[in-house]
N, C-alpha and C positions, 0 to 999 in steps of 0.2 A: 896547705891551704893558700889560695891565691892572693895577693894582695889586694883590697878592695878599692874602689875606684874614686876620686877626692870628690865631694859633695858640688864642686863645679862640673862636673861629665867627666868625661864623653856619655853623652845618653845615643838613644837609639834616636838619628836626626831623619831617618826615611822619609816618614809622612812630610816633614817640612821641606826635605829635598824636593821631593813631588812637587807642592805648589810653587816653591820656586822655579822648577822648568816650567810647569804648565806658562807660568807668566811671562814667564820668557820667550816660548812659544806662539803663546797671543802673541806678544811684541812683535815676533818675526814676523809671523802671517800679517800683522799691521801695517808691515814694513815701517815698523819704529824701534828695530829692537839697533841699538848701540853697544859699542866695544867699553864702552864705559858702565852699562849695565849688565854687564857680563862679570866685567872687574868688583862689583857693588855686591854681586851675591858670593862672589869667592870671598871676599872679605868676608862677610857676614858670617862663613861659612868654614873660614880660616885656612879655603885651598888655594891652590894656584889656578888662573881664570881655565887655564888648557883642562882642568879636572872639571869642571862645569860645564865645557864644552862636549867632552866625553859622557856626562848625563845627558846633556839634549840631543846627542845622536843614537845614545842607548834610549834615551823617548822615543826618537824615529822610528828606531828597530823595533819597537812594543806599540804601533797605532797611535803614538803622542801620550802615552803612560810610563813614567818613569819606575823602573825593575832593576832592583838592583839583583846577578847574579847571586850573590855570596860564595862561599868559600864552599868547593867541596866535599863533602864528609861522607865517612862510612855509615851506613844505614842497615836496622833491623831486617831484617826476611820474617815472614810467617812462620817459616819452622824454625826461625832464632827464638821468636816469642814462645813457641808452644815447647820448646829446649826449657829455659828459660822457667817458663809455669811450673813442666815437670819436675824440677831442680825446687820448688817453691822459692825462685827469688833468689838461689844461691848463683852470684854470676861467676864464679870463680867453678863452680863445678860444671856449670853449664859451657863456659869454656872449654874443658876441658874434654867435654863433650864434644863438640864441634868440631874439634883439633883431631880428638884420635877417630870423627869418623870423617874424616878431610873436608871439610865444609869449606876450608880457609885454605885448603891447596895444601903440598907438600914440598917444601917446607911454607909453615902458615906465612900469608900474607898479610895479618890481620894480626897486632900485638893485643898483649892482654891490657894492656891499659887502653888503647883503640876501644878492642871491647866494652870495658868500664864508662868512657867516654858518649859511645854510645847508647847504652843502659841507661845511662842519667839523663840522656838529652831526651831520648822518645818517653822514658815513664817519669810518671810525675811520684813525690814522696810519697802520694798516699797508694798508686797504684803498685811500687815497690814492696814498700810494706802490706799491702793487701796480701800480695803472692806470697808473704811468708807468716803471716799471721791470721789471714783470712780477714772476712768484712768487720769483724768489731775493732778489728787493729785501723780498718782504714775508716772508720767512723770519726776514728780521734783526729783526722787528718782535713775534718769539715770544716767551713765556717758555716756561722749563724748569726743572722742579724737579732739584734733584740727586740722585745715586744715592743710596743709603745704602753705608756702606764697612764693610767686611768685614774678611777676614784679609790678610797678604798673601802674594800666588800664590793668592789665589783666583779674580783678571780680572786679566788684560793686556791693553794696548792698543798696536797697530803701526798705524803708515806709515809713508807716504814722506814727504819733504819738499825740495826743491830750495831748495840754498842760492843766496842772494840775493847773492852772491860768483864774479866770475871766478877763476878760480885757470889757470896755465902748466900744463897739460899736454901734453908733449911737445910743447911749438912751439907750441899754440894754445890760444885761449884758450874754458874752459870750464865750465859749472855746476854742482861734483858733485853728489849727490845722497846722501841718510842714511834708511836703514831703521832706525830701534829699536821696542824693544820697551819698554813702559812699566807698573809695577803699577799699576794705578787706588788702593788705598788708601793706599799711600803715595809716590809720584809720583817711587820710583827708575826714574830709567834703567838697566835690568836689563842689556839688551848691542845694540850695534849695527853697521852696517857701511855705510862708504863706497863708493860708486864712481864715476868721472870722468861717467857717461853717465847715463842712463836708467834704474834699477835692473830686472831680473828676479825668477828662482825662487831663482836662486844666491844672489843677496843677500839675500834673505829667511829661507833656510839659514845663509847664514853670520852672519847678526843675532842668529836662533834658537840657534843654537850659543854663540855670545857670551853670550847671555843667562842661557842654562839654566847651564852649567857656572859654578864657582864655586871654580876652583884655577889656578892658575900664575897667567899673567898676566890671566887674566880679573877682574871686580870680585866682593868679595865678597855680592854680590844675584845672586837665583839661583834657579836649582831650577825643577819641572814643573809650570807652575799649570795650576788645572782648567778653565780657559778664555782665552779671546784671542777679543777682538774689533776687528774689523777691516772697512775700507768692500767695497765694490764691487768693487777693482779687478783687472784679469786676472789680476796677478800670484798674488795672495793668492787666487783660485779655481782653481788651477791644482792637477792631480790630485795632483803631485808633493809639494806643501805639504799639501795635503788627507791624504795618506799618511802623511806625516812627522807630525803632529800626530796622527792617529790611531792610531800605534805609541803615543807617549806617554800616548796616553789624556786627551788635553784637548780639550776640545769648541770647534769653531770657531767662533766667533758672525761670520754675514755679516750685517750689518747691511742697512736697505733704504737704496733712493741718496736720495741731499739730505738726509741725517741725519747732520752732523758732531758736532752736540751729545749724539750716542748713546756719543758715545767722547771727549767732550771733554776729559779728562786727558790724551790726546795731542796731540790739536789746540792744548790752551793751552801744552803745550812746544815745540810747533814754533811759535806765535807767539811764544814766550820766544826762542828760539833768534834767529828774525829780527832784532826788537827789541836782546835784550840780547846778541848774538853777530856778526851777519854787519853791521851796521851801522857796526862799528869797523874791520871790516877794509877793507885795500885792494884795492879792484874791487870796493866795491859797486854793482851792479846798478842801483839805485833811485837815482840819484844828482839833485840838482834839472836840471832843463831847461839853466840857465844852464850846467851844465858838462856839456855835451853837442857831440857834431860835428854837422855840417850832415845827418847820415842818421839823430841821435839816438841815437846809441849812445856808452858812457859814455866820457868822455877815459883811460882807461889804457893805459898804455903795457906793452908784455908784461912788459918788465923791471920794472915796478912790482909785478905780482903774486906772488902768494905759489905758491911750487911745489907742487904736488900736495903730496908729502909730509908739509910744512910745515902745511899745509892740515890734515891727519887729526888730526899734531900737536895744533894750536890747539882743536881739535874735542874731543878725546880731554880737553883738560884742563881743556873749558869744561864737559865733562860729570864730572868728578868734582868740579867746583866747585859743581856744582851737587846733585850728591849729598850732599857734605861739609859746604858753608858755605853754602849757599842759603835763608833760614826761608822757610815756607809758611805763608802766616794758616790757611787750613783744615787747618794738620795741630799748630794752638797755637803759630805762632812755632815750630816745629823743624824740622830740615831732615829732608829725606828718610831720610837713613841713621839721624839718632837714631828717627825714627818706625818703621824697619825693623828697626831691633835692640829697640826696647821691644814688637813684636809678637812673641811667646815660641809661632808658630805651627810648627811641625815642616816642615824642608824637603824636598825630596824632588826629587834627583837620580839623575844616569847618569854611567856611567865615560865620559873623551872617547873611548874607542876606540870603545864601543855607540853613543854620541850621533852621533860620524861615520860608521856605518855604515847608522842610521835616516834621516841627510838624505843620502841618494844616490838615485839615480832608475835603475833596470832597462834595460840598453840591446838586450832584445830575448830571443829563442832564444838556449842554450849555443854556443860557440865551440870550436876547436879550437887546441891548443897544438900548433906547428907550428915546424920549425926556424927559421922568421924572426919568431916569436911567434907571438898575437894577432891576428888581422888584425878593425879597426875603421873605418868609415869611411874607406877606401881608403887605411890605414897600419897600420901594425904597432908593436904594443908589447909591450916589456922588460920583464924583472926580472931581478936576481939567482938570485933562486928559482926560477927556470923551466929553470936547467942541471941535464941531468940527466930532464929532465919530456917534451922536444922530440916528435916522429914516435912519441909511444907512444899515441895516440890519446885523449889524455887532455882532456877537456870541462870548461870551466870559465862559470862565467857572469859578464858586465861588469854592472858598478854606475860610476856615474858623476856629479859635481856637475852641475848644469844649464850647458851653458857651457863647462863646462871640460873639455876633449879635450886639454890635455897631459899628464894623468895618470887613470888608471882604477883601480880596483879589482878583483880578479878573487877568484871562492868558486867552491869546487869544485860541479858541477852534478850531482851525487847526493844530497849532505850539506849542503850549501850553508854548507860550513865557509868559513873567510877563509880565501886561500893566502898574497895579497901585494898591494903593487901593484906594476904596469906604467907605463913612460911609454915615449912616442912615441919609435920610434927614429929617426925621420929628419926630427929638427927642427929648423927654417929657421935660421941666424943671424940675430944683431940687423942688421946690415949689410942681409941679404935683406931682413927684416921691416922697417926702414924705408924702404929701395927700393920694395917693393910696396903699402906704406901711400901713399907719396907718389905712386906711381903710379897708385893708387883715388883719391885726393884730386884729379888732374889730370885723370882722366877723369870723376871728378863733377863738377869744377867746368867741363867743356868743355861738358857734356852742359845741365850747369844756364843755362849763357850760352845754348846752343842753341833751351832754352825757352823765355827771357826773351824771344829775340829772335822767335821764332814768335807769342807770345802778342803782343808790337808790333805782327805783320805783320797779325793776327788781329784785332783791334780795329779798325774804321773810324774815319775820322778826316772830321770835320766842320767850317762853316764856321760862326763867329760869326755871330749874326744878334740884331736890334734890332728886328723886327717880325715880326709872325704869316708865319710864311712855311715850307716842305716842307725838309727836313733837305737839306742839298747836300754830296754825297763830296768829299771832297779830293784822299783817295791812290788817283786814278784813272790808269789803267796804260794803255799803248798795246796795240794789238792785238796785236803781236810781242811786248810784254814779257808779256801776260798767256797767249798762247800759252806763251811760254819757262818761267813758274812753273807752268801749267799741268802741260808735260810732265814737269817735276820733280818736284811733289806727287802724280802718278799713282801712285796703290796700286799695290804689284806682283798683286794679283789683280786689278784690271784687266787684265792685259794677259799673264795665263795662256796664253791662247789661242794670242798669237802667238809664244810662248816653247814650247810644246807640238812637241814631235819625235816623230809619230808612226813616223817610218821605223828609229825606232834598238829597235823592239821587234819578235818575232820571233811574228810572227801564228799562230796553231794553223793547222795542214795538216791536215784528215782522215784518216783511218788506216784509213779501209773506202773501197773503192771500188762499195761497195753502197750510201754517203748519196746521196740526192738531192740537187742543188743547187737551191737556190730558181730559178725562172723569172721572166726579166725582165720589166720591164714591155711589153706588149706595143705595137706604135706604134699613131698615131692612121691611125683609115682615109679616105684622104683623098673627099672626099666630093665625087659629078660635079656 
């Protein structure tokens, strides 16, 4: 590595050279220019005056624009690059390239470190690495300036983020997953919500709910901001969210894909979260190589992990630590919450009974209340309130969370007053409901072995070979065995035809005995 150059220069003096001749050059054209202002900008300049003179005759030669030549170098070709591309980035192979098809003469004129030299000078870091990693490698290679910050609940920012933590749920072991909602100007975690899986619309609801509201157990950050922006993803384009945010009156920003840096006050709390949150607990994820089983997955044992519950726990109190006693260099050394109460911006909320009735999703045409309720998705729901209501013809309309079918909402379908809620009257025991989970988990896991072993049967299998020589099968089958898989793997639409009973359908009879019947074919005449 070179040594680097002392914090006095040499810098790049070009431009300054220029105006120095320029001025010099007036001078002459003046007929004022002196041998003593010749000596004044060599000093200045730390050359000997005879090099100063040699710039203002190189002015001459360039129209009175001072050019300096530079040094020589070897330089890229078009087919060096497209070398180069094909190699992805490898210069060392691409060389090598070049060499055995004589591009550099015979014997090369052009060293491998020439080469290198060149490589570095014409591509920039990011263009380098692009060639070998493609655009998300040279994404990392961007700058971005920062927003300018505002009020706060003027921008929110959500995702997802999957915690880098196993955690015991129910018997197995799993990744939750965290939707929040985040102020960009002062980087409160406004309100969020877990769940063991994948997140949906529901959680994105119930994060939004958590956030906005600002009484009981919710945190004291809060209120309706005038925008929220957020990536790409299905969740967060889904009509249901789209609705819900435009009751409230905040404008959705979809941002476009491969722009995390458009929202990076969430992006850098969920890289905080990794880092300074899921890295201490037990069943991380990321754990080194050496403490791994022979299939690479992390050595924990179920009883080591933390229970679901436990889980939200730890979650829950790492984000008000982080509200409370976290400083932020960009917000002065203060934490979140000081920077949230010294912003004197007016908040603006909803009671939680409006807020829970703006994040519900329409479940169709009015319904009738009927002596066994409701009837939804081939079950029926309860209330209280419904005695008294039964076989009077009375129409109600379901609102409902995304997901959740053990409880609905019902508003009257003239007025579209609230009446109450309903829940499912004929709902499974935990007993059932684990019966039938274990019993989907044994038929996926039968079905999943089923694949595995198809996708074996499916792959040919070939003989090592140590010279130029035609592929030779291995798992080749006898003519009975391949007969026998044969008639196993037959589609059943192959073999419609012979499954086909035409005798068991009751053919149309004429009902005039005025139709003609068609006339057979007549025979051939035999010929003397």
């Amino acid at each position: 590595m070179p040594a680097l150059p002392p914090p006095t220069g040499p810098y790049d003096l070009t431009s300054l050279r220029a105006a120095a001749v320029r001025r010099l050059l007036r001078l002459r054209a003046a007929d004022r220019l002196a041998h003593h202002d010749v000596r004044t900008v060599a000093a200045g300049f730390d050359v000997h005056w005879r090099t100063v003179r040699r710039w203002m005759d190189n002015a001459d030669a360039h129209h009175g624009t001072y050019t300096p030549q530079g040094r020589r170098h070897f330089t890229l070709t078009p087919a060096m690059h497209e070398a180069l591309a094909r190699w992805n980035g490898n210069a060392a192979a691409t060389y090598r390239e070049l060499v055995a098809d004589g591009i550099f003469g015979n014997p090369p004129r052009v060293s491998q470190a020439t080469f290198y030299r060149a490589v570095d000078r014409e591509l920039s870091p990011g263009q380098r690495v692009a060639l070998r990693g493609g655009e998300a490698a040279r994404r990392r290679h961007d700058v971005h300036a920062l927003r300018p910050h505002g009020n706060r609940n003027d921008v929110w920012e959500t995702d997802h983020v999957e915690a880098s933590v196993f955690v015991n749920v129910d018997g197995r072991r799993r990744k939750p997953w965290i939707t929040w909602f985040i102020d960009h100007t002062t980087a409160v975690i406004c309100g969020l919500a877990i769940t063991p899986h994948q997140p949906s619309q529901d959680a994105i609801l119930a994060a939004a709910r958590d956030a906005i509201l600002c009484t009981d157990h919710h945190r004291p950050f809060g209120g309706i901001p005038r925008k929220i922006r957020t990536d790409r993803g299905r969740d967060f384009l889904g009509k249901c969210v789209d609705e819900a945010f435009k009751k409230f009156g905040t404008e959705l920003i979809v941002l476009p894909p491969y722009s995390p840096h458009l929202k990076g006050t969430v992006e850098a709390i969920n890289g905080a979260a990794k880092h300074m949150l899921f890295k201490g607990l037990p069943g991380y994820a990321h754990t080194p190589r050496s403490r791994r089983d022979r299939r690479g997955q992390p050595l924990w044992a179920l009883d080591d992990l933390l229970d679901y519950e436990t889980f939200i726990t730890v979650v829950l109190d790492w984000v008000d630590w982080w509200n409370n006693d976290h400083t932020i260099a960009r917000l002065h050394r203060c934490t979140p919450a000081q920077a949230w109460h010294a912003d004197l911006t007016p908040i603006d909320t909803l009671d939680p009974a409006d807020l829970h009735t703006y994040t519900l999703t329409d479940a169709g045409p009015p319904r009738k209340i009927t002596s066994k309720g409701v009837r939804w998705k081939s079950a029926y729901y309860v209330g209280d309130w419904m005695h008294g209501h039964s076989s009077a013809g009375e129409m109600v309309r379901l609102r409902h969370e995304p997901h959740h079918y053990h409880r609905v909402e019902l508003y009257d379908a003239h007025t579209l007053t609230y009446r109450g809620s309903a829940f499912r009257s004929d709902e499974m025991s935990p007993r059932q409901s684990r019966a039938l989970r274990n019993a989907r988990r044994r038929e996926a896991d039968r079905y999943a072995a089923k694949a595995r072993r198809a996708r074996k049967n499916a792959n040919p299998r070939y003989a090592a070979t140590s010279i130029a020589a035609a592929p030779e099968p291995l798992n080749r089958l006898t003519g009975s065995q391949a007969s026998a898989q044969l008639r196993e793997l037959q589609t059943p639409e192959a073999d419609l035809h012979a499954e086909a009973r035409p005798d068991l359908l009751n053919r149309p009879k004429p009902d005039s005995t005025r139709w003609t019947k068609p006339l057979s074919d007549p025979k051939p005449q035999e010929t003397q």
